[in-house]
N, C-alpha and C positions, 0 to 999 in steps of 0.2 A: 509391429506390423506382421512378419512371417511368425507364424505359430501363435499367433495372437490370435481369441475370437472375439468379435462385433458383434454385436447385441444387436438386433432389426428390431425394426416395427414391424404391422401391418402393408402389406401395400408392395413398392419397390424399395430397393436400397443400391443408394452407389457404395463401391468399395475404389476408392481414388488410392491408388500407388502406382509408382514406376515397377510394370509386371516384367520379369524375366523368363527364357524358356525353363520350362521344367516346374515353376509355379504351379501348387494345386490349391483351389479354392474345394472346404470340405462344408458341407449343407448338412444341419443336422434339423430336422423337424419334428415335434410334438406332435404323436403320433400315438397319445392316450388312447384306448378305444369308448368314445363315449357313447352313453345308455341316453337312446332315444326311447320319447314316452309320445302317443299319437296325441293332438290338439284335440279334447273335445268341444264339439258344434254342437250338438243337439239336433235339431232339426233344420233345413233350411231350403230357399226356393234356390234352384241354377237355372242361371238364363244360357239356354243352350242354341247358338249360332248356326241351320243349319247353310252352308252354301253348297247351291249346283249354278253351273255356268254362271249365267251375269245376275241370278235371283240368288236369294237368302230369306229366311224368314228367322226369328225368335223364337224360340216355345221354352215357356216353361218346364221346369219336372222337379217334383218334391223328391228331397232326400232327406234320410235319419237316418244318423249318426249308428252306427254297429254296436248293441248293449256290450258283445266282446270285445271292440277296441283295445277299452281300458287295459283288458289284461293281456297287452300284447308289448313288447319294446323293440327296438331295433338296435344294433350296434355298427359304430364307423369307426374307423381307422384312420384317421386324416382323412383322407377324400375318398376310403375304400368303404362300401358296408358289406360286410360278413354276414353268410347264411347258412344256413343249415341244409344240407342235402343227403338225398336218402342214398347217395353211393358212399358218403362216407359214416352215416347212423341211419339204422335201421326205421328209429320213428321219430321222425322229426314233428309231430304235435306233438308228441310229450311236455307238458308244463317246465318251467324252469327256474330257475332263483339265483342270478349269477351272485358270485361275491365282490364284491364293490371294495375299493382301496381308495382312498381319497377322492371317491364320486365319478371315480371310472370303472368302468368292469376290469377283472383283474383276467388278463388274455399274455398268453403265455405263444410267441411262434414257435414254429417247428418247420420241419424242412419240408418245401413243397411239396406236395403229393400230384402224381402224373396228370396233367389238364389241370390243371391251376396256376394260379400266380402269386395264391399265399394261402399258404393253411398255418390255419392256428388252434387252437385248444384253450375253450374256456372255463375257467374253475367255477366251478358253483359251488352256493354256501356250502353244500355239506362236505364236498373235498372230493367229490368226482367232479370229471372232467368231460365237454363234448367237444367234438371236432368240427369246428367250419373253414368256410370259405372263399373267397373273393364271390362278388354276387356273379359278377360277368363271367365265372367259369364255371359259378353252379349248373347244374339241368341240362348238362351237354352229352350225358352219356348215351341217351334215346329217349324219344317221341315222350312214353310214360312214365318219365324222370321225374319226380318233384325236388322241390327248393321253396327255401323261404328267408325271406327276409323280415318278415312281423314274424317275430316268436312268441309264442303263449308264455305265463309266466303263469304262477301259484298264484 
């Protein structure tokens, strides 16, 4: 029991022992950063709701799918996604090609940087490195900030 770890599922877990004071429960979570790729659609009709007061109506509007999608990815951290911001790289379109380690991108932390709540550095194939960030602390620095979260890739 003490110093022993239990395996979880998904979902909840009980942990049943007679607890004493000074007892520490330690939580470790998979916290891979995996490479998001966008779903393509093609093209397609949205039924768009609009309401005022006690009226609403439907309307249609056609949408197609972005030809650049494709070459875009995104990265999470457990429940975090990492972006790119121009306080901490200069140009964030810049194309990219991270290096992948077992089908996660290979993301390396480091110690927060001021107005954030995680910065990290990710290696790409060729062995440089970029700097991102919690999305929620990207674009805080003024009005004309950019951030992103779809990264362009090669």
């Amino acid at each position: 029991m003490c110093g022993e770890a239990i395996c979880s599922k998904e979902g909840y877990n009980a942990v049943k022992r007679v607890w004493k004071k000074g007892d520490i429960v330690e939580l470790c979570f998979d916290m891979s950063t995996e490479i998001i790729r966008p779903i393509p659609y093609g093209t397609q009709i949205l039924m768009n709701r609009v309401v005022w007061g006690a009226n609403s109506i439907t309307t249609p509007s056609f949408d197609r799918e972005d030809p650049e999608a494709k070459h875009h990815l995104a990265l999470r951290r457990g429940p975090i996604m990492l972006a790119r911001d121009e306080e901490l790289e200069a140009d964030i379109t810049a194309p990219i090609v991270p290096k992948i380690i077992n089908g996660f991108a290979a993301v390396e932390l480091v110690k927060a940087l001021p107005k954030t709540q995680l910065t990290a550095e990710l290696i790409l194939e060729d062995g440089k490195k970029i700097t991102l960030c919690d999305y929620a602390s990207s674009g805080k620095s003024n009005e004309n900030h950019q951030s992103a979260v779809w990264l362009k890739t090669k």
